[in-house]
N, C-alpha and C positions, 0 to 999 in steps of 0.2 A: 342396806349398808353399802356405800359406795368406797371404792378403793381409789382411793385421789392419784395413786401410781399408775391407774390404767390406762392414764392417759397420754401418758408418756412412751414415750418409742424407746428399744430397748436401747441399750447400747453397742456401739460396734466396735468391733476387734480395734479396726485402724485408730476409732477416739481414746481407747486405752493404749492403744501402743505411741500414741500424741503424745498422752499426759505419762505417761514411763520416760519417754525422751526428755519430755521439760525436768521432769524430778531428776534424771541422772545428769542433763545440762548443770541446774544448779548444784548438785553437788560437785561435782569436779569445778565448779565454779567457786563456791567455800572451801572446796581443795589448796584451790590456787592462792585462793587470799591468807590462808588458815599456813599455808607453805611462808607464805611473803613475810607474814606477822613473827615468824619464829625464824627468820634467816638470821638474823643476828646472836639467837641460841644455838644454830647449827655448828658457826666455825668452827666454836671451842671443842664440840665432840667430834666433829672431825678433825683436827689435830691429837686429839689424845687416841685417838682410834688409829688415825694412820699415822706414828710416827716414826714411820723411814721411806724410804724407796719403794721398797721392795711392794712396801704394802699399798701407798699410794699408785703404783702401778697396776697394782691387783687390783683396786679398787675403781681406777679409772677403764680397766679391761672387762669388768661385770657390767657389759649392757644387756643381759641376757642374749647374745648370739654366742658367745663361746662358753663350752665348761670346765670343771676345773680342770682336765689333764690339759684343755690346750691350752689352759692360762699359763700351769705349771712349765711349758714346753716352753714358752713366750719368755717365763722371767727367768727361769732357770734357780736353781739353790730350793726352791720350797714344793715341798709333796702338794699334790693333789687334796692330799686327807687336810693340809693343812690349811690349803683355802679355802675347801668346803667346810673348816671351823671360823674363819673368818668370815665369810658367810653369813653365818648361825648367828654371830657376835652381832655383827653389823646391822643384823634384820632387829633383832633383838632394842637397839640404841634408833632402831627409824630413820637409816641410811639407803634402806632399798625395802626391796620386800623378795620372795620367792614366787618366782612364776612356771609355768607348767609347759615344757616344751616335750617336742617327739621323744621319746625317751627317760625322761624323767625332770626333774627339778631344776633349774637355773637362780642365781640373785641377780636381781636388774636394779643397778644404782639409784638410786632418788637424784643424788644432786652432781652435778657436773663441779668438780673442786675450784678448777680454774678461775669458777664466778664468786669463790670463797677469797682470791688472793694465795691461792696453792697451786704453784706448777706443779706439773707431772712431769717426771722424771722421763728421760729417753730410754726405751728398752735397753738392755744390757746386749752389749755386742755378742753374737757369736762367733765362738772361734768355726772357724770354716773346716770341715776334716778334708783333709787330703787324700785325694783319690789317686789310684795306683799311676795316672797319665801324670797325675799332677807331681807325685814324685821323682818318678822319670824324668820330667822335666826339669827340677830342683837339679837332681844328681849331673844332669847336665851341662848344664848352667853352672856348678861348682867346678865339674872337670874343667871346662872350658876357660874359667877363671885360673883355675891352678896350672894353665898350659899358658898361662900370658907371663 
């Protein structure tokens, strides 16, 4: 009885890891197309999702390089706890997903708004605190004024 496979060389590492790269080309290939198909369902959930500033901000700030305390730092008015529930929300509706950095968990946007027809908002200004020179300075500048 002869084995008809014997004849064959076995397989190598490099022609499976060929054929793993074609299979995950195409799929982020069907990604792409499968994203394209459903742009026109996206806007609406992003508008119901982010409807203010505050949030569209939040939401344009999740590329996964920053976490919540320094998005919270960034917009100022909303806790940390509350953007890591926005987060949870958003993953939940297929606006991003959760990814795994030094330290723990990050949300990395899916879509950039802007190509929705949704500006982002400009960060909210911070008020600047005054340092002890810079009062000094103030109190001086008023004497000087009340001496004219």
């Amino acid at each position: 009885m002869s084995n008809s496979n014997s004849n064959q060389k076995p397989i190598e590492l490099k022609d499976v890891y060929d054929i793993l790269t074609d299979i995950r080309d195409a799929i982020k290939d069907s990604s792409k197309w499968a994203k394209f198909t459903g742009m026109k369902e996206i806007k609406p959930v992003l508008e119901a999702q982010l409807p203010n500033d505050s949030k569209k901000i939040i939401y344009h700030l999740s590329d996964s390089t920053k976490g919540t305390q320094e998005i919270a730092k960034l917009v100022g008015g909303i806790s940390h706890m509350s953007i890591s529930n926005y987060w949870k929300s958003w993953e939940k509706f297929g606006l991003g997903e959760s990814v795994t950095v030094m330290g723990g968990k990050r949300f990395k946007r899916s879509f950039d708004i802007e190509d929705f027809g949704i500006n982002v908002p400009e960060l909210p200004k911070r008020v600047e605190q005054s340092t002890p020179q810079s009062k000094q300075d103030e109190q001086s500048t008023t004497e000087a004024e009340s001496h004219d």
